[in-house]
C-alpha positions as MATLAB code, in Angstrom:
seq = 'XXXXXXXXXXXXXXXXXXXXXXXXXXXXXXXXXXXXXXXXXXXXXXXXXXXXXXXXXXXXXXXXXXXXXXXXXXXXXXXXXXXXXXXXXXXXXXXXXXXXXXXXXXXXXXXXXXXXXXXXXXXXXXXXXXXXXXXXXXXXXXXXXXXXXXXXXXXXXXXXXXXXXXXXXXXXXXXXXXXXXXXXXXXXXXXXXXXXXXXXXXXXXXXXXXXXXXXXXXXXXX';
ca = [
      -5.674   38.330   -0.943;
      -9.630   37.566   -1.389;
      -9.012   37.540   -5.324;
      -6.309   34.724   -5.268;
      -8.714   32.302   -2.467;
     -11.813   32.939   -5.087;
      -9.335   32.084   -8.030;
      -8.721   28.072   -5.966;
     -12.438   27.849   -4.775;
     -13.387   28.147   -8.773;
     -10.494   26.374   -9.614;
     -11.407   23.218   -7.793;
     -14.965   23.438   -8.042;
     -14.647   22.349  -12.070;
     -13.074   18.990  -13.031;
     -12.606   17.681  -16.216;
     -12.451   14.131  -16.790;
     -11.687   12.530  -20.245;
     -12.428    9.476  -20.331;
     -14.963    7.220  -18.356;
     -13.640    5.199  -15.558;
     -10.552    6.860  -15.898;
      -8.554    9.105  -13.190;
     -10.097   12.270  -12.541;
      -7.818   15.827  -12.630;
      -8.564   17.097   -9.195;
      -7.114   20.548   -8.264;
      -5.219   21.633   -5.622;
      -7.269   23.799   -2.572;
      -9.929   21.304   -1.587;
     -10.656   17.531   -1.148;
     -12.215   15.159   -3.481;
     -15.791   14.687   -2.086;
     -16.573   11.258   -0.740;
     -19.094   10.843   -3.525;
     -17.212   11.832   -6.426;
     -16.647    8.357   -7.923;
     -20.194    7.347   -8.295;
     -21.149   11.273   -9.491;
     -17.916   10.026  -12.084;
     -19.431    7.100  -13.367;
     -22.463    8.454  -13.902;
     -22.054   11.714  -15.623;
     -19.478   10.207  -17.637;
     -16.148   13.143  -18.762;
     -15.904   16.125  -20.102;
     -18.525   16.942  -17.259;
     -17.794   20.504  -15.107;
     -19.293   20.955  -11.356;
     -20.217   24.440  -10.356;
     -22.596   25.784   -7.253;
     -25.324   25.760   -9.792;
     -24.917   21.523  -10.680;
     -23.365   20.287  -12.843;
     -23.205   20.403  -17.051;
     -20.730   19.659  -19.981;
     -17.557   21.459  -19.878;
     -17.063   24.243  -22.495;
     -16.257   22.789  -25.578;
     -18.209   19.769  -25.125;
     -22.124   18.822  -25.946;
     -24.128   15.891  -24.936;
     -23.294   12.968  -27.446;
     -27.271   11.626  -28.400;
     -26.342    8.415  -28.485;
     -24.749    8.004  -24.903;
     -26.154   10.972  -23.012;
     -22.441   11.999  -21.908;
     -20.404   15.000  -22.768;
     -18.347   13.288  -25.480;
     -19.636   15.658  -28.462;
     -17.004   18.567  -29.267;
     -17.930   21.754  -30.569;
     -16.417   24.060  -33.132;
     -17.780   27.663  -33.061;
     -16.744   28.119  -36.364;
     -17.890   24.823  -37.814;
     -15.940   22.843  -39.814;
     -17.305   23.304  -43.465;
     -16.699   19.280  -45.217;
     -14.314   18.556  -42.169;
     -15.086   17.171  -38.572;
     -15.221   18.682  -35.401;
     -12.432   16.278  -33.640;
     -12.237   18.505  -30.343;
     -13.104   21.942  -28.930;
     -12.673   24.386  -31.690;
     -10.304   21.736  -33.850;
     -11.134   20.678  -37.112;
      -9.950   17.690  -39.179;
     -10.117   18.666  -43.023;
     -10.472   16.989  -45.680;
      -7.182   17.790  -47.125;
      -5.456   16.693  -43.661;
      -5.056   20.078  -42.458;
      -6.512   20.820  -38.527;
      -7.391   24.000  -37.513;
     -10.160   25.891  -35.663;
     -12.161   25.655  -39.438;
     -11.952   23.909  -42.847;
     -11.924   26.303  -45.968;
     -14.832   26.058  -48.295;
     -13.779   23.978  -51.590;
     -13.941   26.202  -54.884;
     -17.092   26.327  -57.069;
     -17.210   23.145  -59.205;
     -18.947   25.221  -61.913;
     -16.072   27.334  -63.069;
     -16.585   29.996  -65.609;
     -19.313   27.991  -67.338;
     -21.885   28.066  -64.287;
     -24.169   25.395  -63.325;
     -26.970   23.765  -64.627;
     -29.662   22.380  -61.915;
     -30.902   19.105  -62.852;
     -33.978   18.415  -61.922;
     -35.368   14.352  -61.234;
     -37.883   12.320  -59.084;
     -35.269   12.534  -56.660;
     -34.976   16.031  -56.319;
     -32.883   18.895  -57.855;
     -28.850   19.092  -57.456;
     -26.546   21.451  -59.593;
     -24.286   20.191  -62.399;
     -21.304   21.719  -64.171;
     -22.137   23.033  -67.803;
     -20.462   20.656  -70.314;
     -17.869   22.076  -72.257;
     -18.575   23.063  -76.261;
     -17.653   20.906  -78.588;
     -13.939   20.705  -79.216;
     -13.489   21.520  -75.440;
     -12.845   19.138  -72.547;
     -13.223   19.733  -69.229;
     -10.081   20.461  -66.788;
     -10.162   20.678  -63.170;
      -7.724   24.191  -61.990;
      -6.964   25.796  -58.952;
      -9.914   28.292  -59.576;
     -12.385   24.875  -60.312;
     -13.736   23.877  -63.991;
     -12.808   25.662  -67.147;
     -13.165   24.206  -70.424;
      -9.645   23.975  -72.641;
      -9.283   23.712  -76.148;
      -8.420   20.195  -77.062;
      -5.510   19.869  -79.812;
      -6.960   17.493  -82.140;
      -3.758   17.107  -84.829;
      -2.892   14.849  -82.029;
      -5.437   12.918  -83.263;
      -6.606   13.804  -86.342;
      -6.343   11.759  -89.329;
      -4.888   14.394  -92.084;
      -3.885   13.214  -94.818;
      -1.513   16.776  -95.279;
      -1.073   19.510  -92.789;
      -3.420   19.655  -89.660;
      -3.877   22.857  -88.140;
      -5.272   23.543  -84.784;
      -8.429   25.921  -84.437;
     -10.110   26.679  -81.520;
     -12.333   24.433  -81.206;
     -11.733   22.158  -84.130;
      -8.878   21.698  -86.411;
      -8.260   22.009  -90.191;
      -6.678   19.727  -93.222;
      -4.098   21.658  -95.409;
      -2.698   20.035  -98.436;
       0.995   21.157  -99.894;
       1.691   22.261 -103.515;
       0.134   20.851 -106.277;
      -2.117   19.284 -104.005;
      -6.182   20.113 -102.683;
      -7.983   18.577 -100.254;
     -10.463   16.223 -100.991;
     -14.792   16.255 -100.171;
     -13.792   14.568  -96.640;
     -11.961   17.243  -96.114;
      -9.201   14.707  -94.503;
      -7.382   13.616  -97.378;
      -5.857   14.977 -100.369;
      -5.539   15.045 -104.006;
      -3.515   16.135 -106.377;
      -4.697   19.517 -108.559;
      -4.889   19.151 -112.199;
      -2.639   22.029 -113.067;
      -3.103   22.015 -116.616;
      -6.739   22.563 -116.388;
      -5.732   26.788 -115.989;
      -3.725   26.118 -119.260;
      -0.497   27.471 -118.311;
       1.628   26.327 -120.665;
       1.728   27.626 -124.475;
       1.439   24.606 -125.899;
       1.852   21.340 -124.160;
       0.629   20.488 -120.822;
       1.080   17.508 -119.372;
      -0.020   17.098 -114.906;
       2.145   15.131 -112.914;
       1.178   14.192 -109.064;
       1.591   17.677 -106.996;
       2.858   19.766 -110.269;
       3.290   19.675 -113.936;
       5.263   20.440 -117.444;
       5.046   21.950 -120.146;
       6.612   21.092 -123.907;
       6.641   22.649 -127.092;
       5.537   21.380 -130.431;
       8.327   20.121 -133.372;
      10.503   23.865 -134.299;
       9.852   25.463 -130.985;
      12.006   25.275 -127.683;
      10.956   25.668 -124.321;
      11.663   29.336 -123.139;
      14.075   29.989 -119.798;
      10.381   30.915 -117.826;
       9.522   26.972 -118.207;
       6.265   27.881 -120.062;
       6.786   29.495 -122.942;
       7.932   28.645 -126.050;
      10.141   30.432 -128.893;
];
């Protein structure tokens, strides 16, 4: 049938070669013209003969440096990866496909500053607020509450706030002005025996005076 001779003719009128100097894919239906080898050496592969001339192959572009057809294209582009071959990416995270994803947002939920210089302006990731540090998550940046008991120097209880943390001091006990340590409360300052007080380190007792016993409640005295 015409369709099937029009099919060969097209068929062996385009030859791709891939790499220079080496052996040429010629199709079946017609013979290698006489002057293909020099055409070969000078076009260089990836090079595709039709009735208009000749040009790059689909797929391919003129490399600048060389001149040849050694340049592939990706019609999708390939984002932070490289174009390796005709619509074949090489990703940065060693994937391939016909494109590379776009990396998240380094901002996160804080946004970005743009810092401005001499050298021009780029973006920056908000620090975090104080208390916060800075952790890198599937979704990019967020600022985390850092734990600082871990840390902290309390002299008593530390509790974790968001944010910060806070000294607690048992029984008997207050924290001090640098709000890290503690000391002990002076119990007999509220008076709370009836008639002997005497402050001990995190409590107290109270006696009685000659003819009087201490009463079961520890405070009173009959």
């Amino acid at each position: 049938p015409p369709v099937m001779l029009v099919e060969l003719l097209f068929q062996a009128a385009c030859v791709s070669l891939f790499f220079p100097g080496g052996q040429g894919r010629v199709y079946p239906g017609r013979k290698k013209p006489a002057s293909f080898a020099v055409e070969r050496r000078r076009v260089g592969p990836h090079v595709c003969f039709s009735g208009f001339g000749s040009g790059c192959c689909p797929g391919w572009m003129l490399s600048p440096g060389s001149g040849q057809c050694t340049l592939p294209l990706c019609s999708f582009g390939c984002g932070s990866g490289l174009c390796i071959a005709p619509n074949l990416c090489s990703c940065p995270d060693g994937e391939q496909g016909i494109t590379c994803p776009e990396p998240p947002g380094m901002c996160g939920e804080y946004g970005c500053d743009l810092s401005c210089n001499q050298g021009g302006c780029q973006e920056v990731a908000r620090v975090c607020p104080l208390g916060f540090s800075m952790v890198e998550t599937a979704n990019g940046i967020r600022c985390t509450d850092i734990d600082e008991c871990l840390s902290a120097a309390c002299e008593g209880l530390c509790v974790n706030t968001e944010g910060g943390f806070v000294c607690e001091c048992g029984p008997g006990m207050q924290l001090s002005a640098d709000r890290h340590s503690c000391q002990d409360t002076d119990e007999c300052l509220a008076t709370p025996c009836q008639h002997r007080c005497k402050n001990s380190i995190g409590s107290y007792r109270c006696s009685c005076r000659p003819g009087y016993h201490l009463h079961g409640n520890r405070h009173s005295c009959v």
